[in-house]
Every structure is written in C-alpha cells, then in structure tokens.
C-alpha positions, 0 to 999 in steps of 0.5 A: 325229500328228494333222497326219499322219492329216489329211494322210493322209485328204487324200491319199486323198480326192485320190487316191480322186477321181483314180481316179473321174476315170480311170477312171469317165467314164460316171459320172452320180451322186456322193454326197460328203456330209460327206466334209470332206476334199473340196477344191477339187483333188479337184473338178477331178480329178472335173470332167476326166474325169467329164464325164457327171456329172448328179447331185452331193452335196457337202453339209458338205463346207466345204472348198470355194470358189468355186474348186473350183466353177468348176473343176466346171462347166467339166468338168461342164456337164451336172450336173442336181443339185447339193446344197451345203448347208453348204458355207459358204464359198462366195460369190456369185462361185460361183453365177455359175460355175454360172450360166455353164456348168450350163443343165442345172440342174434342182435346186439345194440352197444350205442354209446357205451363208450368204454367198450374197446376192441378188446371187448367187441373181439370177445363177442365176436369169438363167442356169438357166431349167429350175429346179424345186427350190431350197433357200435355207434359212439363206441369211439375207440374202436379199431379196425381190429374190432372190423376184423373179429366181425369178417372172421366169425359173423358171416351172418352179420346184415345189420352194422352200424358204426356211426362216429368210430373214427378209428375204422379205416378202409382195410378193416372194412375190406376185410369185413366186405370180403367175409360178410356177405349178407350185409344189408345196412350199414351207418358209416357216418363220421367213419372219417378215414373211409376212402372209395375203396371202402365202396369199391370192397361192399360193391364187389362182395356186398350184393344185398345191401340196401341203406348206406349212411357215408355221412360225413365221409369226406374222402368219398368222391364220384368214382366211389359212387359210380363203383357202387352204382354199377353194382349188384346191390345198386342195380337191385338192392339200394334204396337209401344212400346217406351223403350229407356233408360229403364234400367231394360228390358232385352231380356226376354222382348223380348221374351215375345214381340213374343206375340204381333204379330202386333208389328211394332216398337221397341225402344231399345236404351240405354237398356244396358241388351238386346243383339243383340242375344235376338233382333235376335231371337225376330225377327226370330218370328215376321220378320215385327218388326223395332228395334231400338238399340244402341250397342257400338263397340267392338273395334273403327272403322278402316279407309279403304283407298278408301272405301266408306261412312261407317255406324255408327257402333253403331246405328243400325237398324235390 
C-alpha cells in the first residue's frame, strides 16, 4: 500500500507540473518546497512550457539531480531566483548548467547541498555576473577560492551568507571585502578560522552593511569590534550584530557598540566576559537596543507556593 500511495503522489505531482506547463505559459513565480515527490520529469514538464519563469523554490525537494536542473534552465533562461536548499543530491556539474543558460540569475540559495565545491560556485561566479544574494550555508567544502570567484565577478553581490563553511579564512574575505562593496548581510556563523581582520576588511570597504552574524566566531576579540564600531556602516548602517558564543568579546565591545547608533539587535549569548553591568550601561546610550544574553542563576530557583508562571532566570531580554 504504502508503494502504491508513493507512486500515486508521484504521478499526481507529474501530472500537476504537466498542467502548469500547458496550461501556464505566463507563469513567473513557483513556490515547490518540500514537495518531495518533484522529480527531474516533472522539471522538464515545467521548463517547455513555462518559459517566463523568474522566480523558482525547489527547497527539500531532494529528488532532484543534475539532470533535472539542466533540463530547467535550458526552458527557463530567465529565472532570476532559485531557492535549492537541501536539494542534496545535486553536484558541481549543476551549477555549471545554470551557469550556461541563467544570466539573468540575481539570487541563488544552495543551503546545505552539501556536494557542491569550489569547483562548482567558481562556474557560477564566471557565468552570473548580476549576482546579489547567495546562500552557501552548510555547503562545508568550500574554500577561500570560492570567496575569491565571488570578489572577481559579483561586485553586486548584497546578500552572503556562509554559515558553517569552515574552510573560509580571513584572506578570502579580504579579497571579497575589497571588491564587493555593496555588501548589506553577511551570516558568518561557524566561519571558525575568521580573525579581527575579517571586521577590519568589511569595516574599511563594506559601507552599507547592515546584519552581521559572527556566531560562533571564536577568534573575534574587542578590537574587532571597535574597527567595525567606528565604521561607516557602524555609524550608519548597522542594525543587527550576531555574537553568540564569541568567547573573546567582553563589555569593552560593548561600550565601543555605543557608536553604532542605529544598532537594533544585539546577540550576546554565551559570551561569558560580558556582564549585566556592561549590557546596563551600553543601554543607557543607545535605549532602542534588544540584547539577547544568557546569564547563569547565581543561586537555583525557589518555588513559591500559589505564585504564577515564572521567567527562565537564565535567558534574558533587556
């Protein structure tokens, strides 16, 4: 039974992507996430007869191979958004399709697809110069070189996020600093090999960023933090800064933080040198802030008999 009802979804995801294809030919926008039983067939029912196509989400559809993304673009050339995340099985030799056929490309999202290499985000680079958003969280074998396709062809790139890409180092950033200059948002979290001068490079040539994950960046200390502070894009620009787990930031970070005075959201959690007192007096200067710290309880909590629901004492919003 269980066969039969899979085989009965698939035929009916084929049959649904049969009739967008002939009867939607102005069709511009697909959202397909999680609708696992999408398969490489179904892509080129999509790709004959939507050919106005723009914007596309096959997220967690993981049937999906390099196949079925060469068969899209060569229907599709002018999608301008396609969301793969967790389309795990696709490879290199995808990107190179969608570098040959999709110029149009202005935001790209391979999130966890955790095959791709340098190899494949270089091809992109070369072929999809009006790039301004690109997910490559989770895609753990990257390297700088994939940090440098990006600085020598994207300078419109606004949007990066490369969450867990361990690999990448200070000079790869240093280079993607000094040529993309649009940069607004940028996930670094788990980027374990990043030092203050990763801040310094952005701070310098990044003057219109605005989010800032360095999750669980260890190497970052105040001094990076004071770079980016008195910053253009601290002055001006910065309304998210992500610092959980950074084991090296203290309360002077905070206080060179009282310079960024559009700040709107603070991470803090896990940062064991800052205090209470330091988030105090930060926020006696810029009042608007959110911080978001985690603070062990001194002593455990007592019951009180009839009392209401109580707050963790140990995550705290101030």
């Amino acid at each position: 039974m269980d066969a039969q009802k899979s085989l009965t979804v698939r035929l009916l995801f084929f049959s649904t992507c049969y009739s967008l294809s002939r009867f939607c030919s102005k069709l511009k926008h697909l959202d397909l996430t999680s609708c696992v039983s999408i398969t490489n067939s179904s892509l080129k029912g999509i790709s004959e007869g939507c050919r106005n196509l723009e914007y596309l989400n096959l997220s967690w559809c993981d049937q999906i191979t390099k196949d079925g993304i060469e068969a899209l673009v060569r229907g599709c050339r002018g999608l301008k958004a396609l969301l793969l995340r967790g389309c795990t099985q696709l490879e290199d030799e995808a990107l190179k399709h969608i570098q040959n056929y999709c110029h149009e490309l202005v935001s790209l999202n391979l999130q966890s697809c955790s095959r791709i290499t340098d190899e494949g985000v270089v091809q992109i680079c070369r072929g999809c110069h009006r790039l301004q958003a690109l997910c490559l969280s989770g895609c753990s074998n990257l390297t700088d070189a994939s940090l440098t396709a990006l600085g020598l062809n994207c300078p419109r790139l606004q949007i990066l996020e490369a969450a867990r890409c361990s690999h990448l180092t200070d000079a790869g950033f240093t280079l993607l600093a000094r040529n993309c200059h649009e940069l607004e948002k940028m996930d670094l979290e788990e980027c374990i090999l990043i030092t203050d001068s990763t801040l310094i490079q952005l701070s310098i040539h990044c003057p219109k960023l605005q989010a800032l994950s360095l999750s669980h960046c260890e190497l970052i200390t105040d001094d990076g933090i004071l770079h980016l502070s008195n910053s253009t894009c601290g002055h001006e620009r910065l309304r998210v800064l992500e610092l959980d787990n950074c084991l090296l930031i203290t309360d002077v970070a905070l206080e060179h933080l009282e310079n960024c005075r559009g700040l709107e959201r603070l991470e803090l959690y896990d940062c064991q040198q800052v205090t209470r007192a330091g988030i105090k007096r930060m926020r006696a200067q810029l009042p608007h802030v959110k911080v978001h710290a985690y603070f062990a309880p001194v002593t455990p909590p007592t019951a009180v008999a009839g009392s209401g629901q109580r707050l963790c004492r140990c995550c705290v919003i101030l």
